[in-house]
C-alpha positions in Angstrom: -49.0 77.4 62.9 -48.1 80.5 61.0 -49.3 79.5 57.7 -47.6 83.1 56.0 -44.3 81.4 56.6 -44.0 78.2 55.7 -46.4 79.1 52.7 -43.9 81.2 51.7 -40.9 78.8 52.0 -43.0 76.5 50.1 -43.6 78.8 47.3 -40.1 80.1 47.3 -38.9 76.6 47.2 -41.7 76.2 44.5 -41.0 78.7 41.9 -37.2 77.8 41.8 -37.7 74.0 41.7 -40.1 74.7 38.9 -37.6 76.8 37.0 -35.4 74.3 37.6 -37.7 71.7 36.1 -38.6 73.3 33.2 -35.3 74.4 32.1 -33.7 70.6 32.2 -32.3 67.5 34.5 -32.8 68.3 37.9 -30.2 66.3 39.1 -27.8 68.4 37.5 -28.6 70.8 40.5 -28.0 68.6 43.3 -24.6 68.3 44.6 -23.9 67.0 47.9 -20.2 68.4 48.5 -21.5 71.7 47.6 -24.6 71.4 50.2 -22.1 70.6 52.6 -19.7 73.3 52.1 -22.4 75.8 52.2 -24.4 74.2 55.2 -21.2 73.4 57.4 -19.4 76.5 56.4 -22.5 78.5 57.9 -23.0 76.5 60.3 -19.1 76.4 61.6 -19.0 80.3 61.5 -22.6 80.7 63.4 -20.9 78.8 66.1 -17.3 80.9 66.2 -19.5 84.2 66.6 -21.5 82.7 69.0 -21.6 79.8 71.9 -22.9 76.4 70.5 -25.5 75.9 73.4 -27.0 79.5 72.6 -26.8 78.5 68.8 -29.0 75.3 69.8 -31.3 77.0 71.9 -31.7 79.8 69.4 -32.1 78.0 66.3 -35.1 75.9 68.4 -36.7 78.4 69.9 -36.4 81.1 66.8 -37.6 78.4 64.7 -40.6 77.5 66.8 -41.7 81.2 67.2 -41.5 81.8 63.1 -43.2 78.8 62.6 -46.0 79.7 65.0 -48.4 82.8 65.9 -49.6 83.5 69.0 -52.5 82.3 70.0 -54.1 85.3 71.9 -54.3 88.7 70.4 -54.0 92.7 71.9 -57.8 92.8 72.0 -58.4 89.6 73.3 -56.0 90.3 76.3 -57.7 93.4 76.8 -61.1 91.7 77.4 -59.0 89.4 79.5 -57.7 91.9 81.7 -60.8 94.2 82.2 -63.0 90.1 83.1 -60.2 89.8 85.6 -60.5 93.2 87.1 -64.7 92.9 87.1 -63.7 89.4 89.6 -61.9 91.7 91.8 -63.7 94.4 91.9 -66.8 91.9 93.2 -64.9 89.4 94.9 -61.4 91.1 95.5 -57.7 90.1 94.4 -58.3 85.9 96.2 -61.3 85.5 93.4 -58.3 84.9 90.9 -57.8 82.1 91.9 -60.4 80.4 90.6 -60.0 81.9 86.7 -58.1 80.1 84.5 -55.8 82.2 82.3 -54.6 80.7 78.9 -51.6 83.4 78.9 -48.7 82.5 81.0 -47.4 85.7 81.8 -51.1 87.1 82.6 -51.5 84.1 84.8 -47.8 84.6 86.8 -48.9 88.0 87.3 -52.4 87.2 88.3 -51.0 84.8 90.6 -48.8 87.7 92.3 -52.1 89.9 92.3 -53.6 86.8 94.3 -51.2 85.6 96.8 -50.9 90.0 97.7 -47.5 90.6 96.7 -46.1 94.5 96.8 -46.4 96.4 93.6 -42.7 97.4 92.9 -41.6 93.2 93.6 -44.7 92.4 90.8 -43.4 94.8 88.4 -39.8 94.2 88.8 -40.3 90.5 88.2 -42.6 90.9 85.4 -40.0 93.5 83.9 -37.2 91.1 84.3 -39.2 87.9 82.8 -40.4 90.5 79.7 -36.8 91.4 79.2 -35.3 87.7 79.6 -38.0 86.8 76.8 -37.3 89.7 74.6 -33.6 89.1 74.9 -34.0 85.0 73.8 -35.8 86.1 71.1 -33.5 88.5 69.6 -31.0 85.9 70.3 -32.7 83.6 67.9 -32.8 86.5 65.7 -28.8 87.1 65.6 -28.0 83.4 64.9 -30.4 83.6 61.7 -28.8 86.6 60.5 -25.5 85.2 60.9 -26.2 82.5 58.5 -27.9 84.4 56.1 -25.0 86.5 56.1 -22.6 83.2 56.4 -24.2 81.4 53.8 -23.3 83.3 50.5 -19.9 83.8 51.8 -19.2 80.0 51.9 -21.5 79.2 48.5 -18.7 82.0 46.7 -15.8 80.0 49.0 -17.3 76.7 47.7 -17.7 78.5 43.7 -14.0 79.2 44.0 -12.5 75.1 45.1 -14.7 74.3 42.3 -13.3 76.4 39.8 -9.6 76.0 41.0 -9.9 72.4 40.8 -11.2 72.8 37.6 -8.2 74.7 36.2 -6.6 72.4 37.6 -7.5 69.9 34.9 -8.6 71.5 31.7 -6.3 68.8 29.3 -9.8 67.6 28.9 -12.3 70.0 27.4 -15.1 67.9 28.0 -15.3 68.8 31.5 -14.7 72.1 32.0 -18.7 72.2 31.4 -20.0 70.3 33.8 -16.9 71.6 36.4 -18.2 74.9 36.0 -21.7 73.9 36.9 -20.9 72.4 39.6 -18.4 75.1 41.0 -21.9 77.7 40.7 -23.8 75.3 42.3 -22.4 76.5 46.0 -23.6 79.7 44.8 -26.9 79.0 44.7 -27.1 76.7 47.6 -25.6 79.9 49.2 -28.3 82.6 47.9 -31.0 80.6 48.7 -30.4 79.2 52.4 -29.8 82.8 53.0 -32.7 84.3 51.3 -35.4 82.2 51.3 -35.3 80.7 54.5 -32.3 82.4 57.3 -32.8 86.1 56.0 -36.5 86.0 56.1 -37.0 84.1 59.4 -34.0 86.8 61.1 -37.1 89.4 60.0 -40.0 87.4 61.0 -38.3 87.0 64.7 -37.9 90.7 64.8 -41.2 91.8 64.0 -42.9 89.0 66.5 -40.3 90.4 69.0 -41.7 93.6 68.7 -45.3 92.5 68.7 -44.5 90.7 72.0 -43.1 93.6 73.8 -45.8 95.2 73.0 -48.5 92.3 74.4 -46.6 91.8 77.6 -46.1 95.4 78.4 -49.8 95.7 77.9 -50.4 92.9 80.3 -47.8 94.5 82.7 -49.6 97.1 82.8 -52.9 96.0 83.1 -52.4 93.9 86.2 -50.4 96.7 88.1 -53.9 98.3 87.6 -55.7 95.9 88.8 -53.6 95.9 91.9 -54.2 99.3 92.8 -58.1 98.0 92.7 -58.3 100.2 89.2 -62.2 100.1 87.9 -62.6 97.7 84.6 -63.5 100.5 82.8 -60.8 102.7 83.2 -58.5 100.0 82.6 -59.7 99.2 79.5 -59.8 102.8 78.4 -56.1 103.1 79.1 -55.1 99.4 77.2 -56.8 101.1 74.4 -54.1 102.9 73.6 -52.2 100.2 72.9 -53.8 99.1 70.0 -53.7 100.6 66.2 -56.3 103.6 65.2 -58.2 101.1 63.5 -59.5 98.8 66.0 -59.7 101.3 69.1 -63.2 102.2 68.2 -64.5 98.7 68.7 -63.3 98.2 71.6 -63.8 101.9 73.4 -67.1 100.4 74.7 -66.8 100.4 78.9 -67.3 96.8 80.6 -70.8 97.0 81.9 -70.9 96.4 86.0 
């Protein structure tokens, strides 16, 4: 689980319901009409920018990815890779078949490395499955941002019925108060669907997109080393570089024979 993000929800959520509590009734901030303008007004323009069955997909697997990190790291994969290149090296490209590979793309293009396909079919279908990946992802990322962006929209749309219904009946003083409250409350509802929890995710799916073109191009590249029969050391040398300043010394160390 990635702990940074739902900690922060949490917190988020937190601070404002403690506000909230501190200041007065709680209940005087929960208004279902107003949840469901700003929540199905999103929602209903999410779906006009976009097809619903992408929206579904999206919203599932943009939420799984925020809500989880992955599991093995640059470094790790580059260990990996140059352990996989030592088996064939000693026992040549049908040895991979008896390593197990956690990684799922390693292990596709392990199994192509195996079963002796051509170089340009590996790296064209690797290529094409990176891409399809990246592209799903930023998916998830555009139907975020479209209801962060949708949400305060339709918490002002929902501020405004409020406010026109209630000068719509001001013979009674006594309730232009709790009208008024009521009319902000879509407001809020708005700002904080769209802040605390659309908005942030729409970022959070970005940067892991990022981080995973960059894992996957390294493990592109590091099996079409290893099957032009590339020594472990030299492959590790050159997956170095994909790695910040700060952690290339550790791992500059060749894999002993």
């Amino acid at each position: 689980m990635d702990i940074a993000t739902i900690l922060g929800i949490l917190f988020g959520t937190g601070v404002v319901g403690a506000a909230i509590f501190v200041g007065g009734d709680v209940t005087l901030f929960l208004d279902l009409p107003s949840m469901l303008i700003v929540l199905g007004g999103a929602m209903a323009a999410t779906v006009i920018r976009f097809p619903i069955t992408g929206v579904l997909s999206a919203l599932g697997l943009g939420g799984r990815v925020a809500f989880t990190h992955r599991k093995i790291e640059p470094r790790q994969l580059i260990d990996e890779i140059a352990k996989l290149a030592e088996v064939v090296r000693k026992q040549g490209p049908l040895g991979l078949e008896n390593v197990e590979v956690d990684d799922e793309f390693l292990a596709k293009g392990m199994q192509y490395v195996a079963d002796g396909y051509d170089p340009v079919f590996i790296r064209e279908s690797l290529e094409r499955e990176r891409d399809l990946n990246l592209e799903r992802l930023e998916d998830g990322q555009r139907v975020f941002k479209a209801i962060g962006d949708s949400a305060p929209a339709f918490g002002m749309i929902g501020t405004l019925v409020g406010l026109v219904q209630m000068l719509a009946n001001m013979d009674d003083p006594a309730t232009i108060g709790p009208a008024m409250a009521i009319a902000l409350l879509t407001t809020l509802y708005g700002a904080l669907v769209a802040n605390l929890i659309a908005l942030p995710i729409a970022d959070k799916l970005s940067l892991k997109s990022k981080v995973e073109e960059v894992n996957q191009t390294l493990v592109l590249d590091g099996i079409m080393q290893i099957r032009d029969s590339k020594s472990p050391a030299l492959i590790r040398e050159m997956l170095i570089a994909y790695l910040p300043e700060k952690h290339r010394g550790e791992m500059a160390e060749p894999v002993p024979a």
